[in-house]
C-alpha positions in Angstrom: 0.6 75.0 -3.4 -2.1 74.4 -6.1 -2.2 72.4 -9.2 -4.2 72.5 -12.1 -4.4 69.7 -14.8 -3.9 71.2 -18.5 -5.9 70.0 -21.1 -3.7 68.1 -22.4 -3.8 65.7 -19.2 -7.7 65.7 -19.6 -8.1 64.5 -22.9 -5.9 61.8 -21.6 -7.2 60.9 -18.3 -10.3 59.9 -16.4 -9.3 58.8 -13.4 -6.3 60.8 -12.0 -6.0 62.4 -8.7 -3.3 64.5 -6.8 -2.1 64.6 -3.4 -0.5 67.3 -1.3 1.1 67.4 1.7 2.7 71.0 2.3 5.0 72.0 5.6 7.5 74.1 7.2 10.8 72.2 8.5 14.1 72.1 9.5 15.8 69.6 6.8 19.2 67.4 8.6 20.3 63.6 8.7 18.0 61.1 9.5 18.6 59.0 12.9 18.9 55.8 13.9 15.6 55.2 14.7 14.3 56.4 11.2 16.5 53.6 9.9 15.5 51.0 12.2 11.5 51.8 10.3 13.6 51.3 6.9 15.2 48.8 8.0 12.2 46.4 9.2 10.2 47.9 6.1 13.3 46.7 3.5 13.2 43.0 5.4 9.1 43.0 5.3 9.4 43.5 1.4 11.8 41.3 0.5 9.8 38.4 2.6 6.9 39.1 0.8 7.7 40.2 -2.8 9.2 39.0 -5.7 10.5 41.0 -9.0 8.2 39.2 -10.5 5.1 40.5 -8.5 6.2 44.5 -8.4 3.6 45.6 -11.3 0.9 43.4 -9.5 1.0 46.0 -6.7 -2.4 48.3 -7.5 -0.7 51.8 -6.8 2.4 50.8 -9.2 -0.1 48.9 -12.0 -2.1 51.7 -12.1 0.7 53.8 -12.9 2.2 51.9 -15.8 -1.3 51.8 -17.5 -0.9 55.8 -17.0 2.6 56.1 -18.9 1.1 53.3 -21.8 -1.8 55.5 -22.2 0.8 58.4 -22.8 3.4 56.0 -24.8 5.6 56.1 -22.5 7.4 52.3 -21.9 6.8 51.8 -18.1 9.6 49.5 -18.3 12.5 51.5 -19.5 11.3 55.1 -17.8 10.0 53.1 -14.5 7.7 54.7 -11.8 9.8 55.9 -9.0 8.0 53.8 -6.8 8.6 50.7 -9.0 12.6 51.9 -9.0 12.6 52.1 -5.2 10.9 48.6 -4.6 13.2 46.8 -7.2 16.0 48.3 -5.4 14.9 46.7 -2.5 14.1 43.8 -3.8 17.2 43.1 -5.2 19.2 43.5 -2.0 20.0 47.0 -1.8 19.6 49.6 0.9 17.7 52.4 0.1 19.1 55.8 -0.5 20.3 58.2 2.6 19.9 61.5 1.7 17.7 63.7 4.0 15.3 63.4 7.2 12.5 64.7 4.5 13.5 63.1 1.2 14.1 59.7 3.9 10.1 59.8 5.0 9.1 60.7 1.3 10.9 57.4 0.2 9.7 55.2 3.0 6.1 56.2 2.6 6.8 55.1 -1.1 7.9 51.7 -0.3 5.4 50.8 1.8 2.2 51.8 -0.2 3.5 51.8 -3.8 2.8 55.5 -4.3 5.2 57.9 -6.7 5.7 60.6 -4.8 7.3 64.4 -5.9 9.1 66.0 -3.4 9.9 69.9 -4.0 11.3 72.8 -2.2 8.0 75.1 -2.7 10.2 78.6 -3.0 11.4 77.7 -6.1 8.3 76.5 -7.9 7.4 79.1 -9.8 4.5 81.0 -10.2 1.3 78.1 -10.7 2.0 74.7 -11.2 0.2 72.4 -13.5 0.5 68.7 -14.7 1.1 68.3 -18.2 2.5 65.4 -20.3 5.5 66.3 -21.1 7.0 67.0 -24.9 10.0 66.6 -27.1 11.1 70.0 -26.4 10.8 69.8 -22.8 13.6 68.3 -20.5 15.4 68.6 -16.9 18.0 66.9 -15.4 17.1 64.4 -13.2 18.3 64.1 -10.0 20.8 61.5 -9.8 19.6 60.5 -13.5 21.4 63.7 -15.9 19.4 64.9 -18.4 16.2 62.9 -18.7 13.8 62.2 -21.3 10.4 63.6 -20.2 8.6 63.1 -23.6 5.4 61.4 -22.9 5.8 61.2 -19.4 3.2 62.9 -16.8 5.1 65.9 -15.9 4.7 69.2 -13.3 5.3 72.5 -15.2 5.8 76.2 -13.6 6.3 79.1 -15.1 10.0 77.9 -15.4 9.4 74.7 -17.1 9.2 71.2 -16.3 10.2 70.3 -12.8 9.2 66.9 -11.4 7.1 63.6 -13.0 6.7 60.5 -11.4 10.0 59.1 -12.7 12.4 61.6 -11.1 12.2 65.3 -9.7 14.3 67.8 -11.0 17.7 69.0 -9.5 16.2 73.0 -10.2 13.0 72.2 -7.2 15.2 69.5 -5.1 14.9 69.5 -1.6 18.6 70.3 0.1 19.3 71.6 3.0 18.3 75.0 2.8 14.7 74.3 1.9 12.1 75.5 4.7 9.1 75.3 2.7 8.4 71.5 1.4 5.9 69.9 -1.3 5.1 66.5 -1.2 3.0 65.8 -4.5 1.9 62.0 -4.6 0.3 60.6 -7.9 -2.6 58.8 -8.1 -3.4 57.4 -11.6 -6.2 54.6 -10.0 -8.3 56.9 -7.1 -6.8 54.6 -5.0 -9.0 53.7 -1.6 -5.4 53.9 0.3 -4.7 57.5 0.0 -5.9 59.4 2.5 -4.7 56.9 5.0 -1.2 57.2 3.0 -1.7 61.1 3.8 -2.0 60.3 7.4 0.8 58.4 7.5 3.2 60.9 6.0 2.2 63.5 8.0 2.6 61.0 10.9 6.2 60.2 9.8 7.3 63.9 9.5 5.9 65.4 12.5 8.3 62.7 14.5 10.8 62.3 12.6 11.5 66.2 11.1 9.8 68.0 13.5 7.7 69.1 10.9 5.5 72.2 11.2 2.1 74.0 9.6 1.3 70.9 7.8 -1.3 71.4 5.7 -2.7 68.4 2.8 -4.9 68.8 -0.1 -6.5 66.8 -2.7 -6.6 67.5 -5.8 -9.5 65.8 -8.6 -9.5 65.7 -12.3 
């Protein structure tokens, strides 16, 4: 998978950076060892962060000032990193959907990353990230139809089909996907991602059996 940056996104930006972890896999329900990692991970943050202290996390900060410089209010169209940690925060468990969507939002907890997560078959064509416009929209998934104006969005020949907020229901991964995208944002050229790379590919060779791994990066 390859991603260019439209112009639009340069004019904007001068520090922005994609990841990309690409594999082949067999997609099922995560065990009860995978849970036991969430678990401890869940108890860890809640020990050692406050509400108060989410937007002081570098990786989650950097992407706030990324949305403001689009005018888009960080606040009310959160970071799905910044969603997942608040979650946690408050008390709740995270989400159990997948063995792949399970290590995507794991990896997200624990370094503060957004992170895209796409059945590759049905991105269409090249991919680039925009910012997205008034006439643009998807549904969301779990969210309806969101409101991608302003937001840092990934377009294919289809149309817009992921941001940092909230993939699309049209690129979700469900069972059937065999070819997966993990696209992580990085507004700051954060010094942690490579090792947060390493650690998803770590995470889905054990715990989906993942295949043909392949990761890219991707510079403005």
């Amino acid at each position: 998978m390859h991603i260019d940056f439209s112009e639009t996104i340069k004019k904007n930006f001068n520090k922005l950076r994609l990841a990309i972890v690409e594999f082949s896999g067999q997609v099922e329900s995560s065990k009860t060892e995978f849970w036991n990692l969430v678990f401890t991970e869940s108890a860890k943050i809640r020990d050692e962060i406050s509400s108060d202290r989410i937007t002081a996390i570098p990786t989650i900060a950097e992407a706030r000032a990324a949305y403001k410089s689009c005018g888009k209010d960080p606040s009310r169209y959160r970071p799905s990193a910044d969603s997942l940690i608040r979650r946690i925060v408050k008390g709740n468990n995270l989400y159990q959907v997948n063995n792949v969507v399970d290590v995507l939002n794991l990896v997200s907890l624990k370094t503060g990353f957004s992170i895209g997560g796409y059945d590759a078959t049905k991105i269409i064509g090249g991919a680039c990230l925009d910012i997205g416009t008034e006439k643009d929209e998807y549904y969301g998934i779990g969210r309806g139809l969101l409101n991608i104006d302003g937001l840092p969005v990934l377009r294919d020949e289809k149309g817009v089909f992921g941001s940092p907020t909230s993939d699309s229901e049209r690129t979700m991964i469900t069972d059937s996907a065999k070819n997966i995208a993990f696209v992580f944002f990085d507004f700051g050229l954060s010094e942690s991602l490579k090792n947060t790379m390493n650690l998803t590919t770590e995470l889905l060779k054990k715990y989906t059996q993942a295949k043909e791994v392949r990761e890219a990066i991707i510079i403005l």
